[in-house]
C-alpha positions, 0 to 999 in steps of 0.5 A: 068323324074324320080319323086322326093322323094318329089313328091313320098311322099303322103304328096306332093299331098295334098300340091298341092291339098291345103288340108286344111283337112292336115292342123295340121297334118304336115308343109313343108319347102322351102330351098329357102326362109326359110319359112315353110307353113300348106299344105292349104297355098295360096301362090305359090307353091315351086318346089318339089325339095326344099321342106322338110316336118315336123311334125310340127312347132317346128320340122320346126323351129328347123330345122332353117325354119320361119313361112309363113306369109300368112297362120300363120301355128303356129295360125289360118288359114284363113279358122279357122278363117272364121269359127269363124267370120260366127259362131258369123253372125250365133250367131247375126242373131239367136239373132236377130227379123228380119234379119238383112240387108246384109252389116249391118250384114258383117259390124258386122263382119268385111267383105265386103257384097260381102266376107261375102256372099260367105264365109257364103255360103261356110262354111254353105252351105246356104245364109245367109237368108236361114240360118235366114229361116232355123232357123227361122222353127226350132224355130217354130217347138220348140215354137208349142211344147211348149204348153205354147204358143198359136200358134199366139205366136210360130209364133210370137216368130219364127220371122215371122211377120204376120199370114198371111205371115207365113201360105203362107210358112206353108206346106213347113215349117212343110209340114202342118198346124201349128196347125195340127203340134202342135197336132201331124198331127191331121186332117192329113191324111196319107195312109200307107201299109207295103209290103215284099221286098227282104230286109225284110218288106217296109213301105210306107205312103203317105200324100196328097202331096206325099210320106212322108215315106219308112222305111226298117227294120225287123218288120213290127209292129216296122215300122207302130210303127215308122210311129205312133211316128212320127205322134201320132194324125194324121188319119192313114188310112190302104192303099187301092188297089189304094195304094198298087199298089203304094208300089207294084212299090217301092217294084219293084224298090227294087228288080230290080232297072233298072225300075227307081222310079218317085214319087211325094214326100212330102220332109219335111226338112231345105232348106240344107237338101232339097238341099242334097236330091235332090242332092242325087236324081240326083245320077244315079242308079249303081253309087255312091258319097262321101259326099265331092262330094255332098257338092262340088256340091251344092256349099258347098264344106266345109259342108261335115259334115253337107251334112252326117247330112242330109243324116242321116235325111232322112225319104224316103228310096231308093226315095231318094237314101242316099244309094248311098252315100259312103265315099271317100275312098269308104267304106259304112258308116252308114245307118238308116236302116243298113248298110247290106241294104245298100251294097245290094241296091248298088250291086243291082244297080250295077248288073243292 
């Protein structure tokens, strides 16, 4: 059977698929009911031969078509307006000492317990209590720069009511002490040794917990620079034959990716950051994914932004393979350390 001139229009399948990206872009009608949707609307779906498309609501209505009750293509969809009510629960809990109990803090908005944790994860890609830790870690790390408060205060101030409860969580919070992090990783150890790959100078730098940096460029001194800034006060040791064994392995890896790359890694981000990267590490050498897929597979299929976010933060080349991430139409986007870098680790992959 023939397709329709409807279902030959590219605007159908976003219909179908519900697209709430389309959403404002275009509206369609049904002649059998007199009513015209956003393409994300939830109701049943019409049969494409009754279907016409719009460029908007005044086309629509001036075609003598309504608007559709259920997804108010004239004001704000269900997802816009979800969004608005998580940003006021994000506004409350950043306000708040302590997090707030579950049902007290969907009651605030007007949710169930039950809705309001699903759509919080949905739009942010967290629970609402890893929202409250993350923030939480980011007002710690503002109050120890603030050299005005003595690091019992910055703990205090970041909503953490005990000393003791606090340095339990301190290394996977800062990925040291908060002390050492006040002081720019002062008493910190750190290995490093710059190597030569086929994409110019490596830098690795390993704390005593694992890798913590694999930076690509074209000046070695920019790179051991780079490592300085990031940690202006920690001991900086030059690597010994033991580590550049260890940069001879991921140098290897560049050069013939097949050899795989197993390292213990000292990962230092938010609990959603930490979600992306390792979702980026279960990403199979000669493959790829958009970042709608990473989203989508970590349960967070709305935090396509936020999972590009991420992937830009990441400190540890090839390790965790951000590479691999491409957009969804399979174009490279960027790279921190160049998009060049980029098409060539993946034709390497791809050729192995």
């Amino acid at each position: 059977m023939e397709p329709t001139q409807t279902e030959q229009d590219p605007r159908w399948q976003r219909v179908v698929d519900r697209d709430a990206t389309a959403d404002g872009s275009f509206v369609f009608a049904v002649r059998t009911t007199g009513v015209y949707c956003r393409p994300s609307c939830p109701s049943r779906r019409a049969k494409p031969a009754n279907v016409n498309f719009y460029d908007g609501p005044a086309a629509a209505e001036g075609a003598g078509y309504r608007p559709c009750l259920r997804c108010n293509p004239k004001g704000q969809s269900a997802t816009e307006a979800n969004a608005a009510i998580i940003a006021e629960a994000c506004r409350i809990i950043e306000a708040s000492d302590e997090m707030p109990k579950l049902d007290r803090l969907a009651a605030r908005v007007g949710f169930s317990s039950h809705y309001f944790h699903r759509q919080f994860k949905a739009l942010t890609g967290l629970t609402p209590r890893a929202w409250a830790a993350a923030h939480r870690a980011r007002k710690l790390r503002a109050g120890l720069q603030d050299m005005e408060n003595t690091v019992t205060e910055a703990i205090y101030e970041a909503g953490y009511n005990a000393n003791s409860r606090f340095y339990e969580a301190s290394r996977d919070v800062l990925g040291m002490t908060p002390t050492a992090f006040r002081q720019g990783g002062k008493d910190s150890h750190i290995r490093f040794a710059v190597g030569e790959s086929v994409l110019g100078p490596i830098l690795v730098a390993e704390t005593d917990k694992g890798i913590c940096a694999i930076a690509l460029g074209d000046d070695p001194e920019a790179l051991v620079r780079g490592l300085q800034d990031r940690f202006p006060h920690a001991d900086l040791i030059g690597g010994d034959a033991a580590f550049e064994s260890r940069v001879a392995q991921i140098v290897g890896f560049v050069e013939a990716p097949g050899t795989g790359l197993d390292l213990p890694l000292d990962i230092r981000g938010t609990a959603f950051q930490q979600r992306v990267w390792q979702a980026l590490r279960d990403i199979p050498a000669g493959q790829t994914a958009s970042y709608a897929d990473i989203a989508r597979g970590i349960g967070a299929p709305k935090s396509v932004r936020a999972v590009a976010q991420a992937c830009a933060a990441n400190q540890i080349a090839v390790a965790i393979p951000c590479h691999r991430v491409v957009r969804s139409d399979g174009a490279l986007s960027g790279y921190r350390w160049g998009v060049e870098r980029k098409r060539a680790l993946l034709d390497k992959e791809a050729a192995a």
